[in-house]
N, C-alpha and C positions, 0 to 999 in steps of 0.2 A: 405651429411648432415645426413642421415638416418645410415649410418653404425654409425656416431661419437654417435647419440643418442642410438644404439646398444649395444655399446662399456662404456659407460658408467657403467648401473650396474655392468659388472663385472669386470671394476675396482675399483668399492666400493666396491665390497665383497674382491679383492684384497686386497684392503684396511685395511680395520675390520680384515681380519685373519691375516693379517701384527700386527695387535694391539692385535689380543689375542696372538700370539704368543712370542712378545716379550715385556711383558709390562713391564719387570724392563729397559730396553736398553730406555723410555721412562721414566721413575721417575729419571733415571740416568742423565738423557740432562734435566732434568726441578730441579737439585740437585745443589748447590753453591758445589764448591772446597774450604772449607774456608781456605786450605793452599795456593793457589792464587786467591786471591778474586778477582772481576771483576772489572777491573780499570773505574774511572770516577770523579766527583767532592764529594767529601766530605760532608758530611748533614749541611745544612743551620745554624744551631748551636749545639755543644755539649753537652749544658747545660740540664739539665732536664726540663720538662713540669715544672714550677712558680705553687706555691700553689693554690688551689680552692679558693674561697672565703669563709669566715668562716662557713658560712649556707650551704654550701655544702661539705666541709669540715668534717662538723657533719653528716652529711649525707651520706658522704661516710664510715666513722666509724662505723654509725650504721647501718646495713644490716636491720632492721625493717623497715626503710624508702626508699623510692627511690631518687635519688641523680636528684635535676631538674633541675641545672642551665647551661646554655651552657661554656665549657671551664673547663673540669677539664682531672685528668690526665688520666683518661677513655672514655672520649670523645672529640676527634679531639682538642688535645693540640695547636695546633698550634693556633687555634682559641681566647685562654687563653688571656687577657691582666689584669690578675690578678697583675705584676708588672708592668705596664703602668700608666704613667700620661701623659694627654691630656689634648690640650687644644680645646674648642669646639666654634670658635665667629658667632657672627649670632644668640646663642644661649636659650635667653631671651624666647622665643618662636618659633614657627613654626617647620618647614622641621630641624634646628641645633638642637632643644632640643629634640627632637625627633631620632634625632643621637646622640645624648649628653647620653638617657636613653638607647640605644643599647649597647652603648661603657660602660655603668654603668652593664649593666646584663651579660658583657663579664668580669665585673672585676675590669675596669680602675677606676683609681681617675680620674674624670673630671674636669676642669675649663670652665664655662661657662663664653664668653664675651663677651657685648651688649652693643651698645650707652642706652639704657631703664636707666633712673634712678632704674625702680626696674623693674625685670622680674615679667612675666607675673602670675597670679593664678597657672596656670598646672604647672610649675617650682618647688614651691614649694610642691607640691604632688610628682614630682621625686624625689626632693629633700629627703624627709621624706622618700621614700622608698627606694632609695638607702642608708640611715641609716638602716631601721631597719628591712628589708629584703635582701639585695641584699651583707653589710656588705662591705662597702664602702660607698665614699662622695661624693657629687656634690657641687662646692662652686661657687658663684656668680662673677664678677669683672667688674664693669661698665667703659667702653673706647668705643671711638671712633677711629675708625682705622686711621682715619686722621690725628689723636695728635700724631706723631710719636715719640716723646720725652716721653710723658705719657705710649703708648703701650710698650715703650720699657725697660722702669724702671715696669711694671708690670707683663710683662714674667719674667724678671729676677730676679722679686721676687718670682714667683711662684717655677722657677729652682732652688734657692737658699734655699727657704725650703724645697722642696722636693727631692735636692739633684743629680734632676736630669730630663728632660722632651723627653717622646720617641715619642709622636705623635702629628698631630694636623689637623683639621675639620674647615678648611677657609669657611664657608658658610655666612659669613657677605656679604649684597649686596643691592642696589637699583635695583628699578624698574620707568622705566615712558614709556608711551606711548604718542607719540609725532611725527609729521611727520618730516622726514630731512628738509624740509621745513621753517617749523614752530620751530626748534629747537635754543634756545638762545648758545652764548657760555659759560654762566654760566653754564645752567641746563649741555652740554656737560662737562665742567670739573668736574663738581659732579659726574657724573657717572662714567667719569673715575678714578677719585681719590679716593671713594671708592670701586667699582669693579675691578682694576687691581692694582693702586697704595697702595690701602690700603692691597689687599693680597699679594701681594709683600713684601711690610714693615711686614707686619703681619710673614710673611714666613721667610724672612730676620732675624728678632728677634729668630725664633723659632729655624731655622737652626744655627745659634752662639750659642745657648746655648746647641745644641745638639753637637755641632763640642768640647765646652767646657770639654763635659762628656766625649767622646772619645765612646756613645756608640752607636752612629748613630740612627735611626728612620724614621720616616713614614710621610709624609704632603700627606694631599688629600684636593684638592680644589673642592668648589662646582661651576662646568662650567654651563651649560645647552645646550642641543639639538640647541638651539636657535643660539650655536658656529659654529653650520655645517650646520644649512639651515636658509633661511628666513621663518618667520614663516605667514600662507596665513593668510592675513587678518586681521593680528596683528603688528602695525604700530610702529618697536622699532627699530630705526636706529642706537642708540648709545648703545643701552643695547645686543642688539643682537654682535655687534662688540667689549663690553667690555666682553663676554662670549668668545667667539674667541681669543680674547689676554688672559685670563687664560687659555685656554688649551696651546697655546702656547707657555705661560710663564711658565707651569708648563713642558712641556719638555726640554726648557732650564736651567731650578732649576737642572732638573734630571742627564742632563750632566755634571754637573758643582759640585752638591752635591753627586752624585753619590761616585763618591772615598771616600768622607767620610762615608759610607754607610748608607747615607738621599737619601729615595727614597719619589719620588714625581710624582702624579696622580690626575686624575680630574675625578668628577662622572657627567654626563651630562643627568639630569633629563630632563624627557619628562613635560607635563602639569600635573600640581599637581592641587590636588583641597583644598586649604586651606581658612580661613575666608576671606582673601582678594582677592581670585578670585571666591570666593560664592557672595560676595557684587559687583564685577563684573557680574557676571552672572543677576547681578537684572537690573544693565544698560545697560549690551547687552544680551539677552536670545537667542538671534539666536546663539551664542557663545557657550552656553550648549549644544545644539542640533550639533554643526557642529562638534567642536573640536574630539568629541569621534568616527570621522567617519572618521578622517585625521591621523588613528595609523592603523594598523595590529591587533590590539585587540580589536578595537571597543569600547573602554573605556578610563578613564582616570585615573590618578595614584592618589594616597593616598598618605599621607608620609611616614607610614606605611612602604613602599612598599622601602623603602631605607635605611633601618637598617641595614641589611646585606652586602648592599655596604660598607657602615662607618665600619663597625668593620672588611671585609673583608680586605680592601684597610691598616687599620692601625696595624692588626694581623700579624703574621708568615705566615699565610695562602699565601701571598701575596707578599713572601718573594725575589720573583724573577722579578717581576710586577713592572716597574719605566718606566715611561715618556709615559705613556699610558692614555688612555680614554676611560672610561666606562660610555657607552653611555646606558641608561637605559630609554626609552623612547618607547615602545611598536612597534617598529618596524616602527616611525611616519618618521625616517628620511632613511629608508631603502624602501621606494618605489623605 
């Protein structure tokens, strides 16, 4: 053992005078042959990085400015959904319109769609600034995912004027807490009809109109952590097993849409803290205190905190990513 730690330096100094002596024989092994280029798969598309958006656009024209929006052809193109339309359901408020304004500052035309007769205050303040900063729209479209005759005359007007639809952000969903006990078969077929059956139908609709354009595209569903564990303490028999059937369901989409090149995924949020589990926390406070000690981070999540999953999962970035699950939940289900 002593001679090998010996032995050591002076094959590093071996080494080093190997590399001063012959450092072209070195640029030469790290140099492409572009008369035989090094075989493998071809780049994910040929096309050029898609235009900036107008306000950066201008900004990259004029060097007096600095160019700030994510997704131009200087900064990580792939990310661009400057020619993407989406559609975003769920999205009225909360954790969807919150990815509805991530996929707007990448670019996309959004379609936000929400049982809400009208979306919520904050909608309309995206709304206004994706006009007249961001140099794109957000437009509204009231359904319930249940009306599957209605949802499905409304995608295909959305594809028929815009010619063409590349992504979409399943995040429509219930919640109840309920013991399996105490669970009616109503409340169970509501949860499933809109948690599984309605992003099915939702997915279903969006996948025909992309298989129509011949230009394939992106479905990300929103699952939850709640799909791969039971959650301590949190009594949701039918909700935790309809996150479970979307991750599910979205690897069978992926087999199945895949050859038409519709890739489909699932983001599986850990606990958010949004207005309706703040109003939660006022009828169970021990809730507050415990949840953020049942992650790897010691905290809880924002929604914030899943913007870059939406524009990752429906970008280029993510080009090669189908029938997977990203699990974003602080490490709550990796004990």
């Amino acid at each position: 053992m002593v001679s090998l730690f010996r032995a050591a330096p002076r094959a590093l100094r071996a080494s080093q005078q190997a590399q001063r002596i012959a450092p072209l024989s070195c640029v030469r092994l790290a140099t492409h042959d572009h008369r035989n280029p090094p075989k493998g798969n071809p780049p994910v598309a040929d096309r050029p990085p898609p235009s900036p958006p107008r306000e950066e656009a201008a900004a990259l024209k004029d060097n007096s400015r600095s160019a700030s929006y994510l997704g131009t052809t200087k900064r990580l193109p792939e990310f661009n959904l400057n020619d993407k339309v989406v559609l975003v359901t769920g999205a009225a408020r909360g954790l969807g319109l919150v990815q509805a304004e991530a996929l707007l500052e990448a670019g996309a035309t959004v379609y936000a769609l929400d049982r809400l007769p009208e979306p919520s205050p904050d909608f309309f303040r995206v709304q206004k600034r994706a006009a007249e900063e961001l140099g794109t729209t957000l437009h509204y479209r009231q359904i319930d995912v249940r009306d599957v005759p209605k949802l499905n005359g409304v995608i295909k007007s959305i594809s028929d004027s815009q010619g063409k639809l590349d992504g979409l952000i399943a995040a429509a969903g219930i919640q109840q807490e309920t013991s399996a006990l105490d669970y009616t078969q109503a409340d169970a077929n509501m949860m499933f009809e809109v948690n599984i059956t309605g992003v099915l139908m939702t997915a279903q609709a969006v996948a025909k109109e992309m298989i129509r354009w011949g230009r394939g595209g992106s479905i990300a569903m929103i699952a939850s952590m709640s799909g791969t564990v039971a959650n301590r303490g949190l009594i949701c028999p039918a909700y935790n097993a309809s996150k479970a059937g979307v991750i599910q369901l979205a690897r069978n989409l992926a087999s199945e849409w895949g050859p038409h090149g519709i890739r489909v995924n699932t983001i599986s949020p850990g606990y958010i803290v949004t207005a309706m589990v703040e109003a939660l926390f006022e009828q169970y406070p021990e809730r507050k205190r415990e949840w953020p000690t049942q992650n790897m981070l010691g905290k809880l999540s924002q929604p914030g905190e899943y913007r870059g999953a939406a524009v990752f999962l429906i970008s280029d970035a993510s080009s090669f990513m189908t029938g997977s699950d990203l699990r974003i939940d602080g490490g709550h289900s990796a004990w």
